[in-house]
C-alpha positions as protocol buffer text, in pm:
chain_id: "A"
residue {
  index: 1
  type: UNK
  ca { x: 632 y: 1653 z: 1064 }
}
residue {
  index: 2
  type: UNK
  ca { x: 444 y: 1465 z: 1309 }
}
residue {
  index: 3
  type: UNK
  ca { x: 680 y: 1151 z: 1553 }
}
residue {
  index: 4
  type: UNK
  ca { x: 485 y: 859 z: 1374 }
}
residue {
  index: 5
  type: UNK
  ca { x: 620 y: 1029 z: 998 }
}
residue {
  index: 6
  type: UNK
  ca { x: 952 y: 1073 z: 1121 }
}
residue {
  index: 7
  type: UNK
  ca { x: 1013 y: 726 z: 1211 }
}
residue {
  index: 8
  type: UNK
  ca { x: 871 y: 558 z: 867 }
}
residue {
  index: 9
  type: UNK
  ca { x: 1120 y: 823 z: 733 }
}
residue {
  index: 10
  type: UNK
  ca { x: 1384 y: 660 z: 933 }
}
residue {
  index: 11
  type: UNK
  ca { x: 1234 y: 317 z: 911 }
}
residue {
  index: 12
  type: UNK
  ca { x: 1235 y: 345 z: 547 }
}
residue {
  index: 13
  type: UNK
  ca { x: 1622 y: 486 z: 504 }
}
residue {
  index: 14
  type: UNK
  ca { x: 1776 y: 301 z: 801 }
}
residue {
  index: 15
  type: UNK
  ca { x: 1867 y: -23 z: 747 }
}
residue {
  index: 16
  type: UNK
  ca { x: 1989 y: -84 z: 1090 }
}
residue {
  index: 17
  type: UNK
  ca { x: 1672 y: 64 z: 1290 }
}
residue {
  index: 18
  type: UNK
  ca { x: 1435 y: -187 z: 1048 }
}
residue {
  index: 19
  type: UNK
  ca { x: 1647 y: -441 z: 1132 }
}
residue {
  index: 20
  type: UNK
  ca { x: 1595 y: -345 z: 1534 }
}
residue {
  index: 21
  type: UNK
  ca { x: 1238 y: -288 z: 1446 }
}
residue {
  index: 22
  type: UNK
  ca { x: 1198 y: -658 z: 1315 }
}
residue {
  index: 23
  type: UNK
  ca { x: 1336 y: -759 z: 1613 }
}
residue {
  index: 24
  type: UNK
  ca { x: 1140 y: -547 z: 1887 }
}
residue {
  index: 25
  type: UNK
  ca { x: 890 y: -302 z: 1704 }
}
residue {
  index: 26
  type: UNK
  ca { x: 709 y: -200 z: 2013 }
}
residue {
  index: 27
  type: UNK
  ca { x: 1053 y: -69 z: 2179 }
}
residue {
  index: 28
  type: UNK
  ca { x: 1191 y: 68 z: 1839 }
}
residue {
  index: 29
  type: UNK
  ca { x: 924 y: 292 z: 1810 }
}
residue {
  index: 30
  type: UNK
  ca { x: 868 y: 343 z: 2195 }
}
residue {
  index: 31
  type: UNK
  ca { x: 1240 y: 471 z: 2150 }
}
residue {
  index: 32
  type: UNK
  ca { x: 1147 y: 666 z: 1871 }
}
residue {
  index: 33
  type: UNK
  ca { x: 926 y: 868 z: 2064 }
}
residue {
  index: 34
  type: UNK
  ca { x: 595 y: 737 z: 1918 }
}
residue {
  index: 35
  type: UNK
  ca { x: 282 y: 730 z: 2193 }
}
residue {
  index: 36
  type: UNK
  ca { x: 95 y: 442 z: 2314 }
}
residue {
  index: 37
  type: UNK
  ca { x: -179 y: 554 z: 2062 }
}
residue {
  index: 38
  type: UNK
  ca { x: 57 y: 554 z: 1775 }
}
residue {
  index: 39
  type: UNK
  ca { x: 217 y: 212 z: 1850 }
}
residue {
  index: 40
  type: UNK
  ca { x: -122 y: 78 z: 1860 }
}
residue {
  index: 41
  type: UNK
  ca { x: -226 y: 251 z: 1540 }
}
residue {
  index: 42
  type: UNK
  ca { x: 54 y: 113 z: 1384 }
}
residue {
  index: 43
  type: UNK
  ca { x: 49 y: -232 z: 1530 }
}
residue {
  index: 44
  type: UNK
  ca { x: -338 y: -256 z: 1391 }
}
residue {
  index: 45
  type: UNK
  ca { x: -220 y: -136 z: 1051 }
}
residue {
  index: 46
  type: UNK
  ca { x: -508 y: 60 z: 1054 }
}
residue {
  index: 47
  type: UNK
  ca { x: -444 y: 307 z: 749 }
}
residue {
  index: 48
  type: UNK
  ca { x: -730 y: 517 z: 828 }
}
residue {
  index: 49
  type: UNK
  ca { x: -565 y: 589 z: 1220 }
}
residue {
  index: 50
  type: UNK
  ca { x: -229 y: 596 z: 1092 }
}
residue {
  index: 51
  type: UNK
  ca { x: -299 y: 870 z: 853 }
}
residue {
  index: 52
  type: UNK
  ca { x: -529 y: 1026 z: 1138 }
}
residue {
  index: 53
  type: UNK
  ca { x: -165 y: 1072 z: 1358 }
}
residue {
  index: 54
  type: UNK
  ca { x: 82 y: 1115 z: 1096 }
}
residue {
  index: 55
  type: UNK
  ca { x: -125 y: 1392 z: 941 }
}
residue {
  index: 56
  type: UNK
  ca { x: -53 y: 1281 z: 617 }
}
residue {
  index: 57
  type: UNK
  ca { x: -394 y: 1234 z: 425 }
}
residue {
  index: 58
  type: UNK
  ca { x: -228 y: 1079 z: 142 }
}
residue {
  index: 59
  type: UNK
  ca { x: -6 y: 873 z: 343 }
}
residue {
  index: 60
  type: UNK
  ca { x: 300 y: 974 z: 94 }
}
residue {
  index: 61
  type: UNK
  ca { x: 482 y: 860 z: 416 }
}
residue {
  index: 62
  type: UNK
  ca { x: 326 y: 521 z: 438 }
}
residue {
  index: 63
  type: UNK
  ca { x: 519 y: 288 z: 285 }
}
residue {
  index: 64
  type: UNK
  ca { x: 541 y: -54 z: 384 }
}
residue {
  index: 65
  type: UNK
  ca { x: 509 y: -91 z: 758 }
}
residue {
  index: 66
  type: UNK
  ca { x: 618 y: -472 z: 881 }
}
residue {
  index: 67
  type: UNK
  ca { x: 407 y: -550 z: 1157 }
}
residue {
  index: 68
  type: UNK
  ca { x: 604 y: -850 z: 1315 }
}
residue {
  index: 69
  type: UNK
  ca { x: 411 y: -1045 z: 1622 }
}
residue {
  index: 70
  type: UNK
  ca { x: 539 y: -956 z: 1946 }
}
C-alpha cells in the first residue's frame, strides 16, 4: 500500500489525526510521511494525480479528502 493510501486509511478511521489534519493538513501529512508531490496532489484534489500516487485506479481509498486553506 502506497504512503498517500495509508494515510486516507488513517484519515478516514482516526478521529483525532482528521481533527489535526483540519487544523494543519500540510504538516499532518508531511508527518505522515507523504512527499512534496503527494501533498501537492492532494492539496489540488486532483483525482486523476491522486490515483496516479496512491496506485489505486479505482480510488476505493479515496474517500472524502477535506482540503482546508492553509
Amino acid at each position: 500500500m502506497s504512503n498517500i493510501s495509508t494515510f486516507f486509511t488513517k484519515l478516514g478511521t482516526n478521529a483525532a489525526l482528521l481533527e489535526a489534519y483540519k487544523r494543519d493538513p500540510r504538516g499532518v501529512m508531511k508527518s505522515n510521511g507523504l512527499t512534496e508531490e503527494e501533498i501537492e496532489a492532494v492539496k489540488s484534489g486532483d483525482k486523476t494525480r491522486i490515483s496516479q500516487l496512491s496506485g489505486d485506479k479505482e480510488m476505493a481509498m479515496y474517500l472524502i479528502v477535506l482540503n482546508p486553506t492553509e
